[in-house]
VEXMARLO-191030 format. One line per field, with one value per residue (C-alpha): residue number from 1; residue in one letter; x, y, z. Coordinates in steps of 0.25 Angstrom, whole numbers, plus 2048, in hexadecimal, padded with zeros to 3 digits. Layout:
VEXMARLO-191030
pos <- c(NUM, ...)
code <- c(A, ...)
c1 <- c(X, ...)
c2 <- c(Y, ...)
c3 <- c(Z, ...)
END
This chain:
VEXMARLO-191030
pos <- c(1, 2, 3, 4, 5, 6, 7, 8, 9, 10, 11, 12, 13, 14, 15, 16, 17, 18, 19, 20, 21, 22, 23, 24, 25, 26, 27, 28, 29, 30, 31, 32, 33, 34, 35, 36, 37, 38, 39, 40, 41, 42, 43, 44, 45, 46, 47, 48, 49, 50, 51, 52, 53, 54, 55, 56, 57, 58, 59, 60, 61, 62, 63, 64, 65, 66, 67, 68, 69, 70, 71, 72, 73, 74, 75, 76, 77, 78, 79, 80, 81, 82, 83, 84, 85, 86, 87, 88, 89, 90, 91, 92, 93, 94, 95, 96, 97, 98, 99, 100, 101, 102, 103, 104, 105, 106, 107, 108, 109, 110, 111, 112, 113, 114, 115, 116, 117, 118, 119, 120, 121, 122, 123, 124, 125, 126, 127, 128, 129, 130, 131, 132, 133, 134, 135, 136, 137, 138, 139, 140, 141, 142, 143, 144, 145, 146, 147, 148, 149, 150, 151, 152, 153, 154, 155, 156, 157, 158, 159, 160, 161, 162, 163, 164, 165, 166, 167, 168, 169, 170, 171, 172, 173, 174, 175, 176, 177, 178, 179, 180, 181, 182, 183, 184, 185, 186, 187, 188, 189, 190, 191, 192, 193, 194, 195, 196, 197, 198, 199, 200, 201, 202, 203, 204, 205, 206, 207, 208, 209, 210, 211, 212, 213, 214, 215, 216, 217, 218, 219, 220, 221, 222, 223, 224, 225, 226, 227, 228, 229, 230, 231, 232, 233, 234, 235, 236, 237, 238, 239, 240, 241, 242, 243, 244, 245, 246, 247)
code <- c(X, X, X, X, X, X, X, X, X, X, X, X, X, X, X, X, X, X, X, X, X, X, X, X, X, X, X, X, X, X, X, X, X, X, X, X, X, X, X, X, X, X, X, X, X, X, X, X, X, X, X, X, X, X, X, X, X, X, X, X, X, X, X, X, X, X, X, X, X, X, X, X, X, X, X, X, X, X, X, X, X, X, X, X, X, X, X, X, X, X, X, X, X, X, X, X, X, X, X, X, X, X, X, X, X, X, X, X, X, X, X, X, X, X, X, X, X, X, X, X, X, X, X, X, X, X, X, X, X, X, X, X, X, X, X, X, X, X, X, X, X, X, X, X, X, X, X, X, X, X, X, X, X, X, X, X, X, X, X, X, X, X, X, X, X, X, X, X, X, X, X, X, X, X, X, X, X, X, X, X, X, X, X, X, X, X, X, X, X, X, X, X, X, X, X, X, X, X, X, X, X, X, X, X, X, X, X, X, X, X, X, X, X, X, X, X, X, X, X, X, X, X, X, X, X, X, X, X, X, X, X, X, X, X, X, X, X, X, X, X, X, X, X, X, X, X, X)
c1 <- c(7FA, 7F4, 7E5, 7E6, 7DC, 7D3, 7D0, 7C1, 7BB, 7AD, 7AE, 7B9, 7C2, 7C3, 7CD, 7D5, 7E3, 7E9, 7F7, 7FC, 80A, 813, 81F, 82B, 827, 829, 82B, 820, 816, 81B, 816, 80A, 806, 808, 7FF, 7F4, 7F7, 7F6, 7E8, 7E3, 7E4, 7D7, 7CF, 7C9, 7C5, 7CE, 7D8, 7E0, 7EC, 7EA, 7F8, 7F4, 7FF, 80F, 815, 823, 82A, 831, 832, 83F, 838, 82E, 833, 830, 823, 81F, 824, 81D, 80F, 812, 813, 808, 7FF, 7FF, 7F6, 7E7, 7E8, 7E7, 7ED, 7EB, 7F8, 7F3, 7F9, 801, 804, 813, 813, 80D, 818, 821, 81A, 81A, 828, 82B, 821, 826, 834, 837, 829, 827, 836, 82F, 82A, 83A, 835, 82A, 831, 836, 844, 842, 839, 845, 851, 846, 849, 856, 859, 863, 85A, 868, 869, 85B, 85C, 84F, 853, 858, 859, 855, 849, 846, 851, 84E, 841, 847, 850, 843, 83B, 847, 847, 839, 834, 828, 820, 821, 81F, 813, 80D, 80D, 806, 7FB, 7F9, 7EA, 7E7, 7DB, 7D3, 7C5, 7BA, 7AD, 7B0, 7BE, 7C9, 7D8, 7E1, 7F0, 7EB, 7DD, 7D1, 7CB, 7C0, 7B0, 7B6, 7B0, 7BE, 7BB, 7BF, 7CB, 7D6, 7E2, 7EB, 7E2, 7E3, 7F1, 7F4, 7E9, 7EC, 7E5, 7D7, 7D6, 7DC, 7D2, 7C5, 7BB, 7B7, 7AC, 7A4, 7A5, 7B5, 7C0, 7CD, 7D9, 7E5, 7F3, 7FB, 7FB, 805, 7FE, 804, 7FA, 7F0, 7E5, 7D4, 7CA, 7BC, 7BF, 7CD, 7D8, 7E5, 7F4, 7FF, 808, 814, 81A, 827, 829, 822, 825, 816, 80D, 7FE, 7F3, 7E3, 7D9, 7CC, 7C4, 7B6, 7AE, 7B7, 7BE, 7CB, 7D7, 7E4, 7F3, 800, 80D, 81C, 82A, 831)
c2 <- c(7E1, 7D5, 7D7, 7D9, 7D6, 7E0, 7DE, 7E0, 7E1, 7E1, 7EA, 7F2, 7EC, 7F6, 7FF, 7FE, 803, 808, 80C, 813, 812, 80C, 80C, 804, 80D, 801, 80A, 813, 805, 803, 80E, 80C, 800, 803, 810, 808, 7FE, 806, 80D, 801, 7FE, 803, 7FC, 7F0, 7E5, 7E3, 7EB, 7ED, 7F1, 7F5, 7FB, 802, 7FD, 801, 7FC, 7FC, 806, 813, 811, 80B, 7FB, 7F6, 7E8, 7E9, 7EF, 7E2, 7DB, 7E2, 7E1, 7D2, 7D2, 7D0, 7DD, 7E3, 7DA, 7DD, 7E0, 7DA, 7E0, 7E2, 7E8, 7ED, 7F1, 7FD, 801, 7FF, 7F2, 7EE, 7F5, 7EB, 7E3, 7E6, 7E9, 7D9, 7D6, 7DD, 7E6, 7ED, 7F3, 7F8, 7FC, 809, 802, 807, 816, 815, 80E, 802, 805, 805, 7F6, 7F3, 7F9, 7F3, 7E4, 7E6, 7E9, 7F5, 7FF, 805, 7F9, 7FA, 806, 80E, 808, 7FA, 7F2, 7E7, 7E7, 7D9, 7D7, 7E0, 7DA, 7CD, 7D3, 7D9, 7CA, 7C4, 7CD, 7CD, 7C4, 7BC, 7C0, 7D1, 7CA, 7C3, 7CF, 7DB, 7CF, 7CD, 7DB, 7DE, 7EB, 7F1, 7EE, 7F4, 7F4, 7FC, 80A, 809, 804, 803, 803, 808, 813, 814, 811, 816, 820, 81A, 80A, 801, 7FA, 7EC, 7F3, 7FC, 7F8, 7F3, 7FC, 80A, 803, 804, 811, 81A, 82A, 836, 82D, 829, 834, 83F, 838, 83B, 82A, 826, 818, 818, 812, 81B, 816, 814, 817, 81A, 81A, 82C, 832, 83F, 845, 841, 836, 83B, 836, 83B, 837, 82D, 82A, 827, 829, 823, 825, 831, 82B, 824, 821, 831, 837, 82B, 82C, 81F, 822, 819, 81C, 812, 80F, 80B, 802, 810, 814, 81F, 821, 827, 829, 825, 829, 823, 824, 820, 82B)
c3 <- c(7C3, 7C9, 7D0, 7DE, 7EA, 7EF, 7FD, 802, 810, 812, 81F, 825, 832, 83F, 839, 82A, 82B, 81E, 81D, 80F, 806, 80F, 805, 80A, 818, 822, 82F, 82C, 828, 836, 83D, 836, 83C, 84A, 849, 843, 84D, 859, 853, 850, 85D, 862, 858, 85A, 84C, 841, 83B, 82E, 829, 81A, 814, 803, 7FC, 7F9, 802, 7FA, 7F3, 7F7, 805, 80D, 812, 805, 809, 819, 815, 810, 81A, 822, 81A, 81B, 829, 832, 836, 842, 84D, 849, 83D, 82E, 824, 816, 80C, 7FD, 7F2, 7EE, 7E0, 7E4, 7E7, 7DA, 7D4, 7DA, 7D6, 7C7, 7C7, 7CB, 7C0, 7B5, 7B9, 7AD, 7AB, 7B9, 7BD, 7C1, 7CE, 7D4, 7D1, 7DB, 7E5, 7E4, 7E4, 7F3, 7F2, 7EB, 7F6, 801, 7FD, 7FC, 7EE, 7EA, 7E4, 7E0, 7D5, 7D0, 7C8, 7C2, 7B5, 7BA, 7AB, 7B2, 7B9, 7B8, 7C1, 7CB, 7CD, 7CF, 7D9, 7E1, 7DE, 7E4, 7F0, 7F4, 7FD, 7F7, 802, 7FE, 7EF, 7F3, 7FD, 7F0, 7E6, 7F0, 7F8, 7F2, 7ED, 7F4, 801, 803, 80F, 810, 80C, 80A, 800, 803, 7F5, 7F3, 7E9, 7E7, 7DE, 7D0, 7D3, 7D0, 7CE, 7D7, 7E0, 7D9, 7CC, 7D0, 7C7, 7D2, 7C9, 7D0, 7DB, 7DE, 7D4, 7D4, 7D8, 7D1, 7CC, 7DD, 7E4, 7DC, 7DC, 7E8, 7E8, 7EF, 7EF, 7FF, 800, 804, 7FD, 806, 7FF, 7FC, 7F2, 7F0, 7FB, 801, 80C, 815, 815, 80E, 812, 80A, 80A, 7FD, 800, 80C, 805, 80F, 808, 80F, 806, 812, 80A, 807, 814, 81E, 821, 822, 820, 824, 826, 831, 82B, 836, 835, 836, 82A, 830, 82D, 835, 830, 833, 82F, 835, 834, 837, 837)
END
């Protein structure tokens, strides 16, 4: 795994918008973006749109996601798209195929069945996975190819930190290995971390989205639940939540 930019902000815009997993969930990504839109609104200054990673995988539209990522935000708005610990698994699985054929258990039949390949003729225990990744190489556009080498993997402003998974309790961010980053659970979810940032996160489906005074958690398993979270961090720092759907 290549190193990937960590994004830093020396104060915070008018208002951060934060959206969790989105999962191949296009409709409800959708929806997303015209709640944030209308709250936003009412607030004057500059806005963002910062989505946590996986964008692929599980859910019905992986490849119209990143169109959509690609697109240009919503008027007002800049937006910044990190990286999920899925999308390096595609990634990996381009790479090297044999050795991360796993990456179809966790989802990426549906990648696979969004670009228009049969899922149907890529078994679990396909014998050639070098050809399958030069089926998905040949259908991906250079653009999407492009988009998941560059998405960097962090973004910080005073007293917060948005990252896919999380970060290693008592290491400073500039030595967080990018691996935690995008996989950490258990070490993260159960430490009380302070330091004065609240981490922004996915990554962990709960049912609801979760805010502590160390930790906002968004991901409400949007592929499985059809329920989009996202959290506001305005310039005072206060935090509201949102959750859309399409259903």
């Amino acid at each position: 795994m290549m190193a990937r930019d960590r994004l830093v902000a020396q104060q915070r815009p008018a208002a951060i918008y934060a959206i969790g997993d989105i999962h191949g969930c296009l409709a409800e990504l959708r929806a997303m973006e015209r709640l944030i839109v209308d709250d936003a609104n009412s607030i004057a200054g500059d806005k963002w749109l910062v989505t946590l990673g996986d964008y692929i995988d599980r859910g019905p539209q992986s490849a119209a996601v990143l169109d959509h990522l690609l697109a240009p935000p919503p008027p007002g708005f800049q937006r910044y798209s990190l990286l999920g610990n899925h999308e390096q698994l595609l990634l990996d699985f381009l790479s090297e195929p044999k050795a991360n054929l796993n990456w179809l258990r966790y989802g990426g039949m549906e990648t696979l069945q969004s670009y228009g390949i049969d899922p149907g003729s890529s078994r679990l225990d396909d014998p050639s996975p070098r050809n399958l990744a030069k089926r998905l190489t040949e259908r991906l556009p250079p653009e999407h190819l492009q988009l998941l080498q560059d998405l960097p993997i962090c973004l910080s402003v005073p007293g917060f930190i948005f990252v896919h998974a999380g970060i290693r309790p008592g290491i400073d961010l500039q030595f967080q290995d990018d691996g935690d980053l995008i996989w950490i659970r258990d070490e993260f979810l159960n430490a009380k971390i302070g330091g004065g940032s609240v981490v922004v996160h996915g990554h962990t489906p709960a049912p609801e989205a979760v805010i502590t005074p160390y930790r906002i958690g968004i991901d409400t398993g949007c592929f499985a639940t059809g329920r989009l979270s996202a959290v506001r961090i305005t310039a005072n720092g206060e935090a509201k939540l949102f959750t859309a759907s399409a259903r």
